[in-house]
C-alpha positions in Angstrom: 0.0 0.0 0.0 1.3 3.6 -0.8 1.5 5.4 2.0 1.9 8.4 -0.4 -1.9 7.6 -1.6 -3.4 6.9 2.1 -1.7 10.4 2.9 -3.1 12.3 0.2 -6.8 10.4 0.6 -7.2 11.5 4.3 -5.8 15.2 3.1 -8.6 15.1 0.3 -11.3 13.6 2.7 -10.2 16.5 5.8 -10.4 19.4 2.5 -13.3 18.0 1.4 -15.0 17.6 4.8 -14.3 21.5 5.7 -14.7 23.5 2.4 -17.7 21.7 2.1 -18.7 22.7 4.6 -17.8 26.1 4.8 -18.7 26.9 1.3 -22.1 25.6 0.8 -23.2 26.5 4.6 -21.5 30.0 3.7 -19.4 30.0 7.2 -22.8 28.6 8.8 -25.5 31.2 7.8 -27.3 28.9 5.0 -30.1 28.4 6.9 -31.5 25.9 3.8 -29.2 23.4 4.5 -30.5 23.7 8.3 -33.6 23.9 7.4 -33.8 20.7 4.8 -32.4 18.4 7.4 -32.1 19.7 11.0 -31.3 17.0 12.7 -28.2 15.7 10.4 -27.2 19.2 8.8 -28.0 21.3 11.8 -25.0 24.2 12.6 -23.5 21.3 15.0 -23.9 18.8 12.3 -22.1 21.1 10.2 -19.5 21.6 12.8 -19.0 17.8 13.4 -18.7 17.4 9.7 -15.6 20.0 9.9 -14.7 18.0 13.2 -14.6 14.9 11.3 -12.5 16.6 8.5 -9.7 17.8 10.9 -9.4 14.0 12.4 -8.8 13.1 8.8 -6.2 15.4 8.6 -5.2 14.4 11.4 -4.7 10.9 10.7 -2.9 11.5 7.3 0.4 12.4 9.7 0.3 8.8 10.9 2.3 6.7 9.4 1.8 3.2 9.7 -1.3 1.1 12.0 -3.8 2.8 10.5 -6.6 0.0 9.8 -9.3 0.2 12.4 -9.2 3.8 12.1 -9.9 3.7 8.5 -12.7 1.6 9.2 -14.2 3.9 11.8 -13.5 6.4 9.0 -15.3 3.9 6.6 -18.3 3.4 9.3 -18.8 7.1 9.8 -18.9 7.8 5.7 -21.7 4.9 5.6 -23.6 6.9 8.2 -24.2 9.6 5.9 -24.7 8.0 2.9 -27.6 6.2 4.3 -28.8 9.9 5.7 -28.0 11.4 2.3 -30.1 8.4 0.6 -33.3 8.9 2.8 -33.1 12.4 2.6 -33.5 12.0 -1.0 -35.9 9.2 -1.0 -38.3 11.7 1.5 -37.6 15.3 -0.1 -37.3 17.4 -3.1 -33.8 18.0 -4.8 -35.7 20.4 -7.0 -37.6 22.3 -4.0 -34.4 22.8 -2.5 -32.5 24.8 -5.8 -35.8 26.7 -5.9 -35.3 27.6 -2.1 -31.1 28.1 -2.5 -28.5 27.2 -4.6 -25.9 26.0 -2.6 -27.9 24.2 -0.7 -29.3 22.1 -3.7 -25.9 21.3 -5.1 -24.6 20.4 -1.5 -27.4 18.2 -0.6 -26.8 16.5 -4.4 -23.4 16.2 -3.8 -22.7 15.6 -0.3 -23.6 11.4 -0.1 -21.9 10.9 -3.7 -18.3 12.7 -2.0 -18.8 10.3 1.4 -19.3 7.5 -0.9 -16.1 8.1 -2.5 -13.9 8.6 0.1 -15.9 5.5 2.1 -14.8 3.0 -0.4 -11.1 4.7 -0.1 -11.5 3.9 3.4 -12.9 0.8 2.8 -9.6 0.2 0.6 -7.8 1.2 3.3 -9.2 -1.1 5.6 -8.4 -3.9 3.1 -4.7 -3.7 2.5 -2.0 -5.7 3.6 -0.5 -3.5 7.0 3.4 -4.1 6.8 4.4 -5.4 10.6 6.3 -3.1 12.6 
């Protein structure tokens, strides 16, 4: 496993995680992306999303031993793919650009990107560890 390419995946996942964030929430004041899911996309939601991004960052300064941290990684990513799939089985992408615009392309992106970066972990998780 490269641990040039595990380095660079958590940096991507922790950039990811917190531009997101602070883009499309526009430093927390989008009160659409509050609004169309309170409970998971609250301002703390938000903020534990940016939390989560910094513990990816984080972990891309460890070297070696990394497995059951990717897979925590892995588990939390399902978490919101599953949230990001209800959402969209129960609400209106369309509604949503009507309401905002960055809100509607974060809620359409924001399962796809933890998808991604899940099966990275999943990878991760996967690959031979060298012993120490």
């Amino acid at each position: 496993m490269s641990g040039t390419l595990v380095r660079n995946g958590l940096v991507a996942a922790g950039i990811m995680n917190i531009s997101g964030v602070l883009v499309f929430s526009r430093g927390f004041t989008n009160t659409a992306i509050n609004s169309a899911d309170p409970v998971v996309m609250s301002n703390f939601g938000l903020l534990m999303i940016v939390v989560w991004g910094l513990a990816y960052l984080g972990a891309a300064t460890v070297t070696s031993g990394i497995k059951w941290l990717a897979a925590a990684f892995a588990l939390e990513k399902l978490v919101y793919v599953v949230a990001w799939v209800w959402w969209l089985s129960e609400n209106s992408l369309a509604r949503l650009y009507e309401q905002d615009l960055f809100a509607g392309i974060f809620y359409s992106i924001y399962g796809l990107n933890d998808l991604v970066f899940m099966a990275f972990f999943v990878w991760v998780f996967f690959q031979r560890q060298p012993r120490t």
